[in-house]
N, C-alpha and C positions, 0 to 999 in steps of 0.2 A: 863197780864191777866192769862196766863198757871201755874204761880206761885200760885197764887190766887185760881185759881179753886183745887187746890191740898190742900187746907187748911181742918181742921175741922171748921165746921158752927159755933161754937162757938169763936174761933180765927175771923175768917173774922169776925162777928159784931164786935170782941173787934176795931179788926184794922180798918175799914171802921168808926169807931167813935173817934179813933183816927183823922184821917186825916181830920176828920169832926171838930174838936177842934181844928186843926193845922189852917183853915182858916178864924177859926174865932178871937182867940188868941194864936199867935206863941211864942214859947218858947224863952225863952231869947240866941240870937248868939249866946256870949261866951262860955254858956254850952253844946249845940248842936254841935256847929262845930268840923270839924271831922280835924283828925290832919292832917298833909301834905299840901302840895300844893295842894290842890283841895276846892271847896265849895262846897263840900257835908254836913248836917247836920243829924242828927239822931235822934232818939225817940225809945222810947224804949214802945212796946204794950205788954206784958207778958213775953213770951219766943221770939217773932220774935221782928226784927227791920226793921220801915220804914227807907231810906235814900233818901232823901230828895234835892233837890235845891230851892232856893229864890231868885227868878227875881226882886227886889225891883222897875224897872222902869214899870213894868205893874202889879203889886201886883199879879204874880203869882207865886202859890208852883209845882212844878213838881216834882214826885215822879218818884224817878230813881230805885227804887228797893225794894222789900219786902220780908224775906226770914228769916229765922231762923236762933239764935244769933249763932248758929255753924258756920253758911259756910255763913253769907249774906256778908260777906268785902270780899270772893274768888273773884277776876275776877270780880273787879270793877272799873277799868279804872286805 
């Protein structure tokens, strides 16, 4: 949320309708998934990226992270 609040009002609606289209129709795996051994996936909303998990046993998306395409993969598990 402190990421978030730091945004321009114009970024936060792009990306808050992003994530709003990630639950309704997700992006196809292969091209989302983020390379390494992790299940992180990614979208791409202007200049920031959401990153993303897919619980597929209870259809939920959990967003692990939102942050600008410079520095959002820094210091991400």
């Amino acid at each position: 949320m402190k990421s978030l609040k730091r945004l321009p009002k114009k970024d936060l609606r792009r990306i808050k309708k992003k994530i709003d289209d990630l639950a309704v129709n997700l992006p196809d795996h292969a091209t989302t998934k983020m390379k390494g051994s992790n299940s992180f996936h990614k979208v791409r909303s202007g200049d920031y990226r959401i990153i993303y998990e897919i619980h597929n046993d209870r259809l939920v998306i959990l967003v692990v992270k939102i942050g600008h395409r410079k520095d959002v993969y820094k210091k991400l598990l």
